[in-house]
C-alpha angles and dihedrals in degrees: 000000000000098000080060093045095057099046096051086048092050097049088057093053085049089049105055084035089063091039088053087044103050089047092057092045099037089234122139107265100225091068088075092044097061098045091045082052095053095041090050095051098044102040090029133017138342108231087219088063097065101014116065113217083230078069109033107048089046088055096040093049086047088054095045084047087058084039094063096041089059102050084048083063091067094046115105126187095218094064088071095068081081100016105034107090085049084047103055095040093049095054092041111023094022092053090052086061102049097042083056092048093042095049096041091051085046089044099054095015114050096009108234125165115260093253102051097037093056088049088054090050093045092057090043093065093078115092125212106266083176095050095035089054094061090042090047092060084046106054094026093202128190106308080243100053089041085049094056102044086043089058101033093051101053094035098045082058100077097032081053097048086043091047092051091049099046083051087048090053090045093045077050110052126081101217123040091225089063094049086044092056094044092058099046087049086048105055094045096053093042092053087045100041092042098045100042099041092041092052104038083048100059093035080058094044085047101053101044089050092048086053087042097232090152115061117232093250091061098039101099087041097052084045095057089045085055094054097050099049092041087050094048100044092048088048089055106051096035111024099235093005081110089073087061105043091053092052100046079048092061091040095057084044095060100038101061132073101199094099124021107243095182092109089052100048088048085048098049094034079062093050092042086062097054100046088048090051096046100035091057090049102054099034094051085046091066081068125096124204092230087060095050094043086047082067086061118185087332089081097050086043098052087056099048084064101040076061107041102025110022100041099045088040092053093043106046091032088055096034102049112121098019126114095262120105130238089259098057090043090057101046086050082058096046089058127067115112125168127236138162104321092063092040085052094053101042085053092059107040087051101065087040085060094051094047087060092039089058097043089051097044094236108145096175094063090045088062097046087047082058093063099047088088103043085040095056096037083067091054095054096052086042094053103039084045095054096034096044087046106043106022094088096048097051083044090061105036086054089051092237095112132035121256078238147023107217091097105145122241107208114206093196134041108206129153085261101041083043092056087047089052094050090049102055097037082066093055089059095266124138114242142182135177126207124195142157089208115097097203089051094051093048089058096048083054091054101045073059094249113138107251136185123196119210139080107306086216097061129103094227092049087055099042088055108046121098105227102177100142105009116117111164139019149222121208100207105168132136095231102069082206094065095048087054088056096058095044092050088053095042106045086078098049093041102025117244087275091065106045115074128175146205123270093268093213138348089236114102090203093061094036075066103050093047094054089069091069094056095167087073090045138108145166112274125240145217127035108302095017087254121193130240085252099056100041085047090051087052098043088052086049085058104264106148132194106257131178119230129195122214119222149156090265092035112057127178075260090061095045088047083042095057104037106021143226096307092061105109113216103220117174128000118214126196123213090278092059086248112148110228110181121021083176100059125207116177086198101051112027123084122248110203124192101262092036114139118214118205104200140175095235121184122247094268100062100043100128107127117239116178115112 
């Protein structure tokens, strides 16, 4: 009992510890997971010895089963109108290819029986919705191409779970005419049972919801109930069914407007962290070394061509002729890495094998069964490692992702903010405005910047931006409301360190009273912490936004020399056009020579000197 309470303690602190880690690295977290997980199980304790399986694959396949909701949550209709032909070639004919590829390459390189090794390449279509969605955030590619791998990679879950079950059932039966027969029988009651549960789930969420029979508090609760009996029911009367009712459940969730759903998805992104965390962990932990170093170089060797051969194959084979270009359709090749769902299922069918293999008195195939975990776990930190390495670089050098992500949301487009904007787009920055003012928005079109009119605060307005390459925002309004608002939809996207708005008033009484709602609150920029009305005010007596290089001959003094002590120091740029401080101090921040300073300057000193 204690033994149990501090292992399962303990996998919760290594968890958060290889979430914080990969965040500061920029590594994909799931990288340290896994190697806390194998370090824990050989220099600790083996999850199997305090945790009966009876206990432990009930719970996992619950987890996957929030997982894939989840990922249904993100999933909008409307994305298919671009993405929707790769998308469906890529989770029927492009599955077809990899499983070929995957079970060849078991076949000859690890060598594998037939049979075991078409069941290992069934379960290897399936992508990693939980690690593509980090590397997604970091590489911040096309929104088609983001809209692809993000749907590929939570659909492809369930058809992948389904497909390895319908090849268990044919490595199973004794006549071909029975397992033609099961699989037939298969298909057909995991589409039923999937579909209709999935959709007459979420119309009933939706409506009792709409008629608000569930009280708010409850809401995330009663969800996660939801998820659980739907996923259950579906699972007993059609073995794996449960994946894609979940999933359709998510999906009907996310593509109605009847009810907000916001609160549910932040709740359940939070609680897809720490199952991931925890399930990696664990799982991984159920691996020896000596079981990972018995595969040998055939391991290493089955993944490299999961990598090279089987993804491009699947992709270009299942992409030719569709809009997208040669370039799209080789960074899509180039991204394909494995997580939990593929670590589940292998769990499970494992032990399904063994149990045949034991039945049948072939101990070949129970040892081969043996090395389908620790096989497949490979595959997961080779292809996380390659693709997480080298997944950015490919995207950059194919033009389909910035070389960086502090691009600058503006939510405002007024003559001064528009000027900012301009300023900073011609130093190399990505920029976009945001207004619900039509004529400001005509004007930002026209100084050539890319501008969206709308509420920044809508769901339409955010479904429809194109972020690659924008990393932070600045909320720059006149209705401090409004600016709220945007803080308050984009600290979650950003992260609080990357939204900034504007001083919402010059009254410190009411500074005072706004800091009580901190939802709507964000750090303040620019020297001085000036408001929209008082920039506005500058910018109508003639101030203008100017560029200033620092230099050996030209000081901070010199600047202050030239243009006073009402010039406002807005953003400083270093020689890579990187933006450093949006909250300027002049006694505190460090001026190197090369820095370029963006300033609001009065109409006397408006002589231009950047090189």
């Amino acid at each position: 009992m204690e033994q149990t309470l501090h292992y399962l303690t303990a996998v919760l602190a290594l968890g958060i510890i290889a979430q914080l880690l990969a965040w500061r690295l920029g590594i994909p977290s799931i990288l340290f997971l896994l190697g806390f997980g194998f370090a824990a199980g050989e220099l600790w304790i083996r999850p199997d010895s305090i945790l009966p399986e009876t206990l432990l694959f009930p719970v996992v396949s619950l987890s996957v089963a929030v997982i894939l909701f989840e990922g249904g949550l993100s999933l909008k209709l409307k994305e298919l109108r671009e993405a929707g032909t790769p998308v469906l070639r890529l989770c029927t004919w492009g599955v077809v290819v990899s499983w070929l590829v995957a079970s060849l390459a078991g076949r000859f390189v690890l060598g594998f029986d037939w049979s075991v090794a078409s069941l290992l390449g069934a379960i290897l279509v399936v992508t990693g919705p939980t690690v593509i969605a980090p590397l997604l955030r970091v590489i911040q590619p096309s929104r088609t191409v983001s809209s692809i791998i993000k749907w590929e990679g939570i659909v492809i879950d369930p058809i992948g779970a389904t497909f390895a079950l319908l090849v268990f059932e044919i490595v199973s039966a004794v006549n071909f005419s029975d397992a033609a027969i099961d699989v037939a029988a298969t298909i057909g009651k995991t589409l039923l049972v999937g579909l209709v549960f999935g959709y007459v789930g979420g119309w009933v969420v939706i409506r009792l919801l709409a008629r608000f029979a569930i009280p708010d508090y409850l809401h995330s609760v009663f969800m996660l109930v939801c998820v659980a009996v739907l996923f259950s029911v579906s699972d007993a009367i059609q073995h794996e069914a449960g994946l894609l009712t979940v999933t359709i459940f998510g999906m009907v969730l996310a593509n109605q407007d009847r009810v907000p759903v916001h609160h549910i998805i932040a709740f359940k992104e939070n609680l897809r962290v720490l199952l991931i965390s925890t399930l990696f962990i664990v799982l991984s932990g159920r691996v020896s070394w000596a079981q990972l170093t018995d595969l040998g170089w055939n391991a290493i060797a089955f993944t490299a061509i999961l990598i090279v051969v089987a993804r491009p194959m699947s992709v270009l084979l299942s992409t030719m002729g569709t809009r997208l270009s040669r370039k799209e359709r080789w960074f899509l090749s180039s991204l394909a890495p494995r997580g939990i769902v593929a670590a589940a299922v292998t769990s499970v069918f494992a032990l399904k094998l063994i149990e045949k293999a034991e039945e049948s008195g072939n101990a070949d195939l129970a040892a081969q069964a043996n090395q389908l975990v620790p096989v497949v776990f490979t595959v997961i930190v080779g292809t996380v490692a390659f693709y997480g390495i080298a997944a950015r670089p490919i995207a950059r050098r194919l033009g389909l992702a910035r070389r960086s992500s502090a691009g600058i949301l503006f939510a405002g487009a007024a003559s001064w903010v528009r000027e900012l904007a301009k300023s900073l787009q011609d130093e190399g920055v990505s920029v976009i405005v945001v207004d619900t003012n039509q004529e400001n928005v005509k004007q930002a079109r026209l100084a050539g910047l890319p501008a969206k009119r709308g509420n920044i605060a809508s769901e339409e307005v955010m479904d429809d931006l194109e972020l690659t390459g924008i990393g932070r925002l600045l909320a720059a309004t006149p209705n401090d409301e409004s600016n709220g608002m945007a803080v308050y939809e984009f600290s979650h996207r950003f992260g609080r360190r990357n939204v900034y708005q504007l001083c919402p008033a010059e009254n410190p009484d009411r500074l005072e009273r706004d800091k009580a709602s901190g939802l709507f609150m964000a750090r303040h920029p620019f020297e001085g912490t000036p408001s929209f009305a008082h920039l506005d005010e500058l910018f109508a007596c003639g101030f203008r936004v100017k560029k200033t290089r620092i230099s050996a001959e030209f000081s901070l003094a010199s600047f202050r020399e030239m243009y006073g002590e009402e010039a406002i120091i807005l953003f400083r740029m270093n020689r890579e056009k990187e933006i450093l401080d949006f909250h300027m101090d002049e006694q505190t921040s460090n001026y190197v020579e090369g820095d370029v300073l963006i300033a609001f300057v009065p109409p006397a000193g408006d002589e231009e000197t950047i090189a």
